[in-house]
C-alpha positions in Angstrom: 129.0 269.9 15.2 128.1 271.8 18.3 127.7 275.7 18.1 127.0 278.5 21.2 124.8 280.9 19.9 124.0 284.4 21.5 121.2 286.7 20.2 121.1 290.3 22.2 117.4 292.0 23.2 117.3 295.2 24.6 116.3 293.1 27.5 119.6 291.2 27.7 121.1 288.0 25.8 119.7 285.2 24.7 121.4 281.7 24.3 121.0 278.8 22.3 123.0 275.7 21.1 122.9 273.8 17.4 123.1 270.5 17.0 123.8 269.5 13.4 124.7 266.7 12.3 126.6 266.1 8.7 123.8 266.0 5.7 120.7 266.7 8.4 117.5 266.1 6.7 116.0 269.4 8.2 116.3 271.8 11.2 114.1 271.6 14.3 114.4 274.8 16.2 112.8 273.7 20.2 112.0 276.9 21.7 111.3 276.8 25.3 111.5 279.6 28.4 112.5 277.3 30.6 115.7 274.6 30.6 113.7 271.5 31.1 116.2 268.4 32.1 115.3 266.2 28.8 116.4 268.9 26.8 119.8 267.1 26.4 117.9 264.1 25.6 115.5 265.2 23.1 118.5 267.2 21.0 120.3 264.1 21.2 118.0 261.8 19.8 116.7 264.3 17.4 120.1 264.4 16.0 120.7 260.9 16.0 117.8 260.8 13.6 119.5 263.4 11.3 117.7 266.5 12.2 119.4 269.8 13.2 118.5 271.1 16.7 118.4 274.4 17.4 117.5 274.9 20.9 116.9 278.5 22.3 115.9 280.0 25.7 113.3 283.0 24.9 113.8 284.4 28.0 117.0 286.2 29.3 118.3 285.0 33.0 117.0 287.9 34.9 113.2 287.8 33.2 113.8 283.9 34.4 113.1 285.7 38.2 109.6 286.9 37.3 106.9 284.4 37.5 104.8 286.4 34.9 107.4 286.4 32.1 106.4 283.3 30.3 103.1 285.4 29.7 104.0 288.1 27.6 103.1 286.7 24.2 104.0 290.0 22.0 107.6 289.2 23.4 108.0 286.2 22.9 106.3 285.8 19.6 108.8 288.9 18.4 112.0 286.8 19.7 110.7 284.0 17.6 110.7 286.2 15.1 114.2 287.2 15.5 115.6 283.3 16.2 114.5 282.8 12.6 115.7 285.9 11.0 119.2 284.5 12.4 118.3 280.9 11.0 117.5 282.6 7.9 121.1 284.5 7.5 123.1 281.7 9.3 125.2 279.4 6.6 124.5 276.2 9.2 120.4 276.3 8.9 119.7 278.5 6.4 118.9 276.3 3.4 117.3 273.6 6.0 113.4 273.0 5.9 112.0 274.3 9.6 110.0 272.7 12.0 109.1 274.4 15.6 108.6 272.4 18.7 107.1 274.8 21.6 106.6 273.9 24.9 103.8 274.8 27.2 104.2 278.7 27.5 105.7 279.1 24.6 102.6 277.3 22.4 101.0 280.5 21.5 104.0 283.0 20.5 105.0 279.8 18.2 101.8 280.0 16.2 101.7 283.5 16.1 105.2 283.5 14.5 104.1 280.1 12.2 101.6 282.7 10.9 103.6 285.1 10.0 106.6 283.3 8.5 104.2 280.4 6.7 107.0 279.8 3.9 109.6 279.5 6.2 108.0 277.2 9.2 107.0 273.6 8.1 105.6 272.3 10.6 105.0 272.6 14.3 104.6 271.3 17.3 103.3 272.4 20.4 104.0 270.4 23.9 101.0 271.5 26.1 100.1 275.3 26.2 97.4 277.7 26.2 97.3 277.5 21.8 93.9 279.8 22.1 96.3 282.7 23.6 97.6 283.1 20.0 94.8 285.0 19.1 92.1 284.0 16.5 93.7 285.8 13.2 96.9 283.8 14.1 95.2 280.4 14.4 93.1 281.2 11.2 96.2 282.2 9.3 98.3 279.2 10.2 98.9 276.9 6.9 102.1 274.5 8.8 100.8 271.4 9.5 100.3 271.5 13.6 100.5 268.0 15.9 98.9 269.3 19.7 101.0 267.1 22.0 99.1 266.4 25.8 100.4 264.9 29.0 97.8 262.8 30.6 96.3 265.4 33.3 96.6 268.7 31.1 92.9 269.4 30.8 93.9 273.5 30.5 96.0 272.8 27.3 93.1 270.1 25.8 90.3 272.5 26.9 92.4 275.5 24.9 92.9 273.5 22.1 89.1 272.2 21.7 88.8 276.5 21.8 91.4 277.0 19.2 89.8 274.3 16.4 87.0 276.2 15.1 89.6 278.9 14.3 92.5 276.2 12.5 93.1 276.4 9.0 95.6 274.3 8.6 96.1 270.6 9.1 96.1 269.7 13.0 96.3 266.6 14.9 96.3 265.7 18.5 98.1 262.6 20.6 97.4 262.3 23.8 100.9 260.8 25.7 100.3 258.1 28.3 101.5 258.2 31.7 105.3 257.6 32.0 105.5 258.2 27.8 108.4 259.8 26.5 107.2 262.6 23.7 110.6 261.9 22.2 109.1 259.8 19.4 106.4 261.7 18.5 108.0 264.6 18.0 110.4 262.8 16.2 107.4 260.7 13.8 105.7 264.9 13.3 108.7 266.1 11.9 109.9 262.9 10.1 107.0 263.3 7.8 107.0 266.9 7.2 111.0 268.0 6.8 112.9 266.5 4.3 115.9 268.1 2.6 
């Protein structure tokens, strides 16, 4: 099953798709502010493991113009916020354990909102990003398990995340992807092991 979704901001609308599959083991909601091109892909494969994909732009089309956008935490931490109050009322995902897999700009608003919602998010991921942005209370408050994904020349995100570790409470790994790797099955392997209907 394949379903449009629209959630309205007093910035403008947002837009997601779901992906669910029959009996899906669990729902992985990929939150990103930009459409990256493997995005099909990783939904696809996702799915053809028996997860749920939610995946949701955080960003309407006319912030997409400002180069700065991506870096407004609060905001995006607060539409996080919102995409899981709709997962929490919606009859698809409801009842489905959570996972969160952030990409690069997104990384911090997804801890921040792990934080806060710690019996609703399972587990999360985080592709890259800036993870020390989410603020110190946030990283010490975070109980889902977290797997730090890195491409091979992201020094910023490594540095960030080497800042963020004294502050972890929860259980955190890292994996560092080799050139030409695919993160498809590591993200796949993280939330295998953590969401299980």
């Amino acid at each position: 099953m394949i379903r449009n979704l629209v959630l309205h901001t007093a910035h403008g609308s947002l837009h997601g798709q779901l992906d669910r599959p029959d009996n899906p083991r669990g729902l992985i909601l990929v939150a990103r502010a930009h459409r990256l091109s493997e995005d099909a892909t990783l939904a696809s494969s996702l799915e053809a493991l028996n997860f749920a994909v939610l995946s949701m732009d955080l960003l309407t089309v006319q912030e997409l113009q400002f180069v700065d956008a991506t870096q407004n935490v609060p905001r995006l931490m607060q539409r996080l916020l919102d995409v899981l109050d709709l997962i929490r009322n919606d009859g698809d995902m409801q009842t489905l354990p959570l996972g969160i897999c952030a990409n690069g700009d997104t990384a911090p608003a997804a801890i921040r909102c792990a934080a806060q919602r710690d019996t609703q998010v399972k587990a999360l991921l985080c592709h890259g990003g800036l993870i020390d942005r989410a603020g110190v209370q946030s990283l010490e408050l975070l109980v889902a398990p977290l797997l730090m994904l890195f491409e091979p020349d992201d020094m910023l995100a490594v540095q960030a995340y080497l800042r963020a570790m004294a502050h972890l409470g929860c259980p955190h790994e890292k994996q560092h992807l080799a050139p030409g790797d695919s993160p498809i099955p590591c993200i796949a392997e993280w939330f295998a092991r953590y969401l299980n209907n």
